[in-house]
C-alpha positions as YAML, in Angstrom:
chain: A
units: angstrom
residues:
- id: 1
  name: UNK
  ca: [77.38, -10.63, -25.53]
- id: 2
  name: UNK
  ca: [74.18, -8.90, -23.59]
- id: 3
  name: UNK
  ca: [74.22, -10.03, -19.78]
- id: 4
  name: UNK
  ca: [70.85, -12.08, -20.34]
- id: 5
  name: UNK
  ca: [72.27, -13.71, -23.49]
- id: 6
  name: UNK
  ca: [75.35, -15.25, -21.07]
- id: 7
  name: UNK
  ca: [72.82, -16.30, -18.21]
- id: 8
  name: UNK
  ca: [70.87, -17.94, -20.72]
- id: 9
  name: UNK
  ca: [73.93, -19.78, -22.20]
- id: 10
  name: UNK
  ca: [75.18, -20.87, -18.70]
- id: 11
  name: UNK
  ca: [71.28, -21.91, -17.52]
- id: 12
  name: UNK
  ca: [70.76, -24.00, -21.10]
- id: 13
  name: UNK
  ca: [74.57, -25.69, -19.91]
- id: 14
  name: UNK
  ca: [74.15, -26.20, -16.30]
- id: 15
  name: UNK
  ca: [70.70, -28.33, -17.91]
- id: 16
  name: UNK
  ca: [72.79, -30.32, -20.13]
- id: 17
  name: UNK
  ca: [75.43, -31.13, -17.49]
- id: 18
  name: UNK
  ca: [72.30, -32.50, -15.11]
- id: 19
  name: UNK
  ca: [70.66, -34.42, -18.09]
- id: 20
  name: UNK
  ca: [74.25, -36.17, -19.38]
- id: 21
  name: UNK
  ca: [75.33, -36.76, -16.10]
- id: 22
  name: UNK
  ca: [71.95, -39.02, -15.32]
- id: 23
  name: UNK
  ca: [72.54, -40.50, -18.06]
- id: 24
  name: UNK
  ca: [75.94, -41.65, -17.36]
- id: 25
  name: UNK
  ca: [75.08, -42.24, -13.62]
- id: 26
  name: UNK
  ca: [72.66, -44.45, -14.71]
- id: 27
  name: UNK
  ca: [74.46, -46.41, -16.75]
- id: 28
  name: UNK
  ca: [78.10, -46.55, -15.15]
- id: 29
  name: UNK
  ca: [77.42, -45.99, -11.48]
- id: 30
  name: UNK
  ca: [78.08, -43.01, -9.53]
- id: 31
  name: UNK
  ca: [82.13, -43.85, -8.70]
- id: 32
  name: UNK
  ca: [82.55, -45.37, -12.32]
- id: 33
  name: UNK
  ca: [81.35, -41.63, -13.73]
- id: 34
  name: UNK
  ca: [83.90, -39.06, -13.63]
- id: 35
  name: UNK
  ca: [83.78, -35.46, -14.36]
- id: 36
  name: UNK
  ca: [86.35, -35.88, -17.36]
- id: 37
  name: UNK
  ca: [83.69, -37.70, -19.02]
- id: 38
  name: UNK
  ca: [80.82, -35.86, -18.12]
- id: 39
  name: UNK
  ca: [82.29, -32.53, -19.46]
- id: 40
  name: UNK
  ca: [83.21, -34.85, -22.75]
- id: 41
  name: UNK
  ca: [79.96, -36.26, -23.22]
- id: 42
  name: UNK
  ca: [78.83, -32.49, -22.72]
- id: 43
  name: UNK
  ca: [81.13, -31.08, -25.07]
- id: 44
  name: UNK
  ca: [82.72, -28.68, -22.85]
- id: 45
  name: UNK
  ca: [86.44, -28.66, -20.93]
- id: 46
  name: UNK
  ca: [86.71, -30.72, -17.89]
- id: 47
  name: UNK
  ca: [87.56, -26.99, -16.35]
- id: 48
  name: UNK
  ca: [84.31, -24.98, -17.86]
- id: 49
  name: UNK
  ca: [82.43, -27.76, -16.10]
- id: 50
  name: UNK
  ca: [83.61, -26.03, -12.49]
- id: 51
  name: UNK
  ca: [81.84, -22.83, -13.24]
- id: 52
  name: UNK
  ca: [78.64, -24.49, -12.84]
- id: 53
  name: UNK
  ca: [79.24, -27.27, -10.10]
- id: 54
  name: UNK
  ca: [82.31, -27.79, -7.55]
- id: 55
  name: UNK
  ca: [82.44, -31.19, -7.73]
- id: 56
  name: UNK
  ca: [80.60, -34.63, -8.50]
- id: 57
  name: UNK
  ca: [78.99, -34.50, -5.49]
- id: 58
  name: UNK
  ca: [77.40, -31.36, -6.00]
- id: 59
  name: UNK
  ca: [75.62, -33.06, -9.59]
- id: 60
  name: UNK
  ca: [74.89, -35.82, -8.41]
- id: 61
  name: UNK
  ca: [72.84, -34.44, -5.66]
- id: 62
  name: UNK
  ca: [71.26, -32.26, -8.35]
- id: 63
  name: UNK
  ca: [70.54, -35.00, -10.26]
- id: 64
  name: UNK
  ca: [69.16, -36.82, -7.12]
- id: 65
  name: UNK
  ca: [66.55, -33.79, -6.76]
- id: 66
  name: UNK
  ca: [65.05, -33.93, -9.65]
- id: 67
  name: UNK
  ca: [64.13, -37.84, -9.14]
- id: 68
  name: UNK
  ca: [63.25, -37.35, -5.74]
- id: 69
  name: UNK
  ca: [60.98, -34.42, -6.37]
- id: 70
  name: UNK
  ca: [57.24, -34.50, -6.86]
- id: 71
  name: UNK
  ca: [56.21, -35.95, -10.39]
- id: 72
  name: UNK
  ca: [54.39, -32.29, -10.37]
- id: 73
  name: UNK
  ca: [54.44, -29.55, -8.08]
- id: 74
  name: UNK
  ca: [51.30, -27.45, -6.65]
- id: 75
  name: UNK
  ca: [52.16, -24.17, -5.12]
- id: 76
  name: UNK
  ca: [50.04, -22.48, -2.30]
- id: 77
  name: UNK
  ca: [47.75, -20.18, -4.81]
- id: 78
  name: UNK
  ca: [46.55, -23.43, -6.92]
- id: 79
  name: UNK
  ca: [46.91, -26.09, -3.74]
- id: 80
  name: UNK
  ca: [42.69, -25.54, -3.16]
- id: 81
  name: UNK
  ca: [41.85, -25.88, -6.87]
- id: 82
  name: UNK
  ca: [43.91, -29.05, -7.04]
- id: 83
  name: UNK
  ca: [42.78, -30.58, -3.94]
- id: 84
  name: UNK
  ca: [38.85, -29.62, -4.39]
- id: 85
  name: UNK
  ca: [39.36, -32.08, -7.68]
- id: 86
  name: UNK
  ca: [39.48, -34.66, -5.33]
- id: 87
  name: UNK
  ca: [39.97, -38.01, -7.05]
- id: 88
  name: UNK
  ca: [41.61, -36.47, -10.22]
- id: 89
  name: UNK
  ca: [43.99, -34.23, -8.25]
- id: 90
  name: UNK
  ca: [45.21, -38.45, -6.84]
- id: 91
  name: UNK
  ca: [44.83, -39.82, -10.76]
- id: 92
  name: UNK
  ca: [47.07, -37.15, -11.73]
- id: 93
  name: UNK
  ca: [49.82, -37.56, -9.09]
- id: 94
  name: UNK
  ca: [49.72, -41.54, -9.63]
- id: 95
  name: UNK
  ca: [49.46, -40.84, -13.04]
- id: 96
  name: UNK
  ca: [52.99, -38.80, -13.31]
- id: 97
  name: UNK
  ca: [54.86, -41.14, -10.78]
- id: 98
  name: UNK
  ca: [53.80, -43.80, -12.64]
- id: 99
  name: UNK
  ca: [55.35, -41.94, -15.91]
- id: 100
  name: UNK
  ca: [58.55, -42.06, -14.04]
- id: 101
  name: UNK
  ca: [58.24, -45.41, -12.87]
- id: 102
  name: UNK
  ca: [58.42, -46.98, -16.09]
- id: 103
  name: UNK
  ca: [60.87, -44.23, -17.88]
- id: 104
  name: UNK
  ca: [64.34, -46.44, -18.47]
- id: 105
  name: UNK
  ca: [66.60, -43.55, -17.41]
- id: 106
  name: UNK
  ca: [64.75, -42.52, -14.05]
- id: 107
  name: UNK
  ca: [64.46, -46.35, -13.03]
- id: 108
  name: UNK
  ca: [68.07, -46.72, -13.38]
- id: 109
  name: UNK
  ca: [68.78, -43.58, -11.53]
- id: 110
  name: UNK
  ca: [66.50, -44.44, -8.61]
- id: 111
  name: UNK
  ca: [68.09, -48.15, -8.51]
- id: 112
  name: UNK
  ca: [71.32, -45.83, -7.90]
- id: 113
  name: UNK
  ca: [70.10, -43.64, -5.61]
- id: 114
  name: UNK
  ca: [68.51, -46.50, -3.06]
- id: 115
  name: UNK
  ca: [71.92, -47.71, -3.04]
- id: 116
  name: UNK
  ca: [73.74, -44.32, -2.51]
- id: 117
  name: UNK
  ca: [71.05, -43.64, -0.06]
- id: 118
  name: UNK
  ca: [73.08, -45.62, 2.96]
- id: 119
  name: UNK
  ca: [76.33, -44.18, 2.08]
- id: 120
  name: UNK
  ca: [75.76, -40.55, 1.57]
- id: 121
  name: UNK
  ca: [74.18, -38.68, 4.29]
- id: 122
  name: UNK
  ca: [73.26, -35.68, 2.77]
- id: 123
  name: UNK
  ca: [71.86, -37.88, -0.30]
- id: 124
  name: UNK
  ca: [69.67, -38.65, 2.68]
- id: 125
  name: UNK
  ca: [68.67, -35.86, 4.22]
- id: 126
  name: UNK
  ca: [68.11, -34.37, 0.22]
- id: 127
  name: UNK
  ca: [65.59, -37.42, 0.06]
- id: 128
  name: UNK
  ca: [63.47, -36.44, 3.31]
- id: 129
  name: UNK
  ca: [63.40, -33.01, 2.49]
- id: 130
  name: UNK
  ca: [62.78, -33.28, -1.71]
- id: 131
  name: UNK
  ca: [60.41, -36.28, -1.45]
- id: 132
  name: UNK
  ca: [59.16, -37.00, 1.62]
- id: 133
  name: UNK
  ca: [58.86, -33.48, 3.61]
- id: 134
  name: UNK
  ca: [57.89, -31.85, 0.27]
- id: 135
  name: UNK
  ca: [55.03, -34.27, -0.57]
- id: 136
  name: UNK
  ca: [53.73, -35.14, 2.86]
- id: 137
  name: UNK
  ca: [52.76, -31.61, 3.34]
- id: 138
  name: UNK
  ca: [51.47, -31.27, -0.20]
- id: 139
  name: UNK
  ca: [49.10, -33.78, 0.43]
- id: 140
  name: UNK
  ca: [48.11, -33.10, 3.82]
- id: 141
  name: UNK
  ca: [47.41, -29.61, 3.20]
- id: 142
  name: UNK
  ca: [45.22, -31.32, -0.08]
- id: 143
  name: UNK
  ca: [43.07, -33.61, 2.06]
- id: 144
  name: UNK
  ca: [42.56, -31.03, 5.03]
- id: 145
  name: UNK
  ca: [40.85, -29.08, 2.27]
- id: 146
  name: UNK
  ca: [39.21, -32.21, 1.10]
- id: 147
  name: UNK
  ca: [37.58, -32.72, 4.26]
- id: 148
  name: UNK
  ca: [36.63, -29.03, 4.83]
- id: 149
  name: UNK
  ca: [34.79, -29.36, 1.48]
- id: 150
  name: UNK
  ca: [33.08, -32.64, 2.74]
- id: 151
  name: UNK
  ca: [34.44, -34.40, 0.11]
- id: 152
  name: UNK
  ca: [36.30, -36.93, 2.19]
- id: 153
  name: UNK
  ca: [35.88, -38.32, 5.98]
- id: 154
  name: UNK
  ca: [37.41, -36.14, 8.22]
- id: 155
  name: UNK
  ca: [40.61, -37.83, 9.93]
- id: 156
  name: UNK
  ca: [44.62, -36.86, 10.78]
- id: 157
  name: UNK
  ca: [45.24, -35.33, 7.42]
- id: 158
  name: UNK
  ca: [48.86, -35.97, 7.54]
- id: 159
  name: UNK
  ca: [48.30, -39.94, 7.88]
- id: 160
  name: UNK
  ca: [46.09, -39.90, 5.21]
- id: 161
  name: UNK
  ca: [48.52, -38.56, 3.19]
- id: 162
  name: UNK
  ca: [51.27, -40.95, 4.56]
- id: 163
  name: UNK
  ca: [48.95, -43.97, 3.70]
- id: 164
  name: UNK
  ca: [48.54, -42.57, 0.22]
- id: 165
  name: UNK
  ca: [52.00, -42.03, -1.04]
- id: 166
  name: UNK
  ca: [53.50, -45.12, 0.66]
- id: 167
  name: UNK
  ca: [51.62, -47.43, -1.48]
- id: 168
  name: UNK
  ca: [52.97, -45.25, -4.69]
- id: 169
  name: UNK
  ca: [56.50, -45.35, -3.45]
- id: 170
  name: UNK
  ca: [56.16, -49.63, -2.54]
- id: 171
  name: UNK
  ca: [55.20, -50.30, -6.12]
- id: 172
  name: UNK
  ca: [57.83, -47.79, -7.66]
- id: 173
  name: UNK
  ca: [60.52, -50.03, -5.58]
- id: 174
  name: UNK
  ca: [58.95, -53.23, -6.10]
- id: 175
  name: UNK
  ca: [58.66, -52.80, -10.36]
- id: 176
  name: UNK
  ca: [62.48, -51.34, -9.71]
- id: 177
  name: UNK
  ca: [63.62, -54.74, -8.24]
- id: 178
  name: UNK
  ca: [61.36, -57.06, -10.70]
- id: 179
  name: UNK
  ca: [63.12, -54.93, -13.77]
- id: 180
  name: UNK
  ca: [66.60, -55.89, -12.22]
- id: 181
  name: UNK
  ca: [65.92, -58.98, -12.10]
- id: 182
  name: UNK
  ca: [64.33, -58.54, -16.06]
- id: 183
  name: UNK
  ca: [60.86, -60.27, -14.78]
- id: 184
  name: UNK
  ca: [58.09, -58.83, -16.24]
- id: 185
  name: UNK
  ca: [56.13, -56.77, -14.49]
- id: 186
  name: UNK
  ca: [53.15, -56.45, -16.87]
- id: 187
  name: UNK
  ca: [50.52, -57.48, -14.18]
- id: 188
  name: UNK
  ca: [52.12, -54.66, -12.21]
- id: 189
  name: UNK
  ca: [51.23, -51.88, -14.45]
- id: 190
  name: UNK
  ca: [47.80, -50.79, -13.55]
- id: 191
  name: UNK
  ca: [48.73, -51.27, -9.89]
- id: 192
  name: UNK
  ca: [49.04, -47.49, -9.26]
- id: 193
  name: UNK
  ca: [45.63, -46.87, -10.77]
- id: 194
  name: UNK
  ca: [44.33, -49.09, -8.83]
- id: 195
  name: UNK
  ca: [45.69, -48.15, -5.87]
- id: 196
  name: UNK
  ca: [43.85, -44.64, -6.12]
- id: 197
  name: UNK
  ca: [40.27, -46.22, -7.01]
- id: 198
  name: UNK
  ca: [40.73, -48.38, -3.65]
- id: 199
  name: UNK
  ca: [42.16, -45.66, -1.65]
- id: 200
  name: UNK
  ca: [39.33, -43.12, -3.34]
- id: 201
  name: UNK
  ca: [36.89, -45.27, -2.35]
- id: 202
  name: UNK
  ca: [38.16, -46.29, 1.39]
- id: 203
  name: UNK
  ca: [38.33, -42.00, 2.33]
- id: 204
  name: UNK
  ca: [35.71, -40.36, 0.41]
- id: 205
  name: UNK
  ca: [32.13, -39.17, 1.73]
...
């Protein structure tokens, strides 16, 4: 089989591995998962799984990553187009975490992950670097170029941007725990929407 034929194969399996084993995080718990029935569920042998991951750990902090990460990411060549946007460039983050808010399998996960969160210590330090190190400086870099365009009023950039996604992350948590305890959180949904017109209109010019 041609070299890029078997690094496709292995790339297409590592991705099912990640997306089965959310699902059955999700569902049974971390501890309650085991790699026996991950590699099952999969379709491969328990052993095959070990060419792609050395333990449990290892995909469930893979896993974690992808929930932690930004609902979209903006590298350094497209950062001023975004930003210069202005209020879409916020409707269109809010919009995604929003997406992910409400999808059944990520909610589950991230009810599993602010549990994890006090017991695994690099689960931690994959959270401040993924989601909170990763975003803060998205956004402060997008409303330092906001404010050089005059398109906002010029203040610390970074606690603009802390003030911002704080908000986003309090009513992710907050429709997490109402879901738990299945109350409806209909009145809920246009929060994140909301919070961008008010913010919009508390910053801009």
């Amino acid at each position: 089989m041609p070299e890029n034929k078997t690094i496709q194969k292995k790339s297409n399996t590592k991705q099912k591995i990640i997306k089965v084993s959310s699902t059955l995080f999700s569902e049974y718990g971390f501890k309650a998962t085991s790699v026996r029935k991950i590699a099952s569920e999969v379709g491969i042998r328990e052993s095959a799984l070990y060419n792609h991951f050395k333990n449990k750990e290892e995909i469930f902090l893979c896993v974690a990553k992808e929930i932690f990460s930004s609902p979209f990411h903006t590298n350094e060549t497209n950062i001023k187009e975004s930003a210069l946007k202005g209020k879409v460039f916020l409707q269109k983050f809010a919009m995604q975490y929003k997406l992910l808010t409400f999808d059944k399998n990520n909610e589950n996960m991230f009810r599993l992950l602010m549990i994890e969160l006090f017991q695994n210590r690099e689960l931690r330090e994959q959270f401040m670097n993924e989601f909170h190190n990763e975003n803060i400086k998205m956004f402060s870099e997008a409303f330092f170029i906001m404010m050089q365009n005059s398109l906002i009023r010029s203040a610390d950039p970074m606690m603009v941007a802390y003030e911002f996604i704080s908000t986003l992350f309090y009513i992710r948590l907050q429709i997490t725990l109402l879901r738990f305890d299945s109350t409806p959180t209909t009145a809920l949904s246009t929060q994140f929407e909301k919070h961008v017109e008010f913010f919009w209109e508390s910053i801009k010019v």
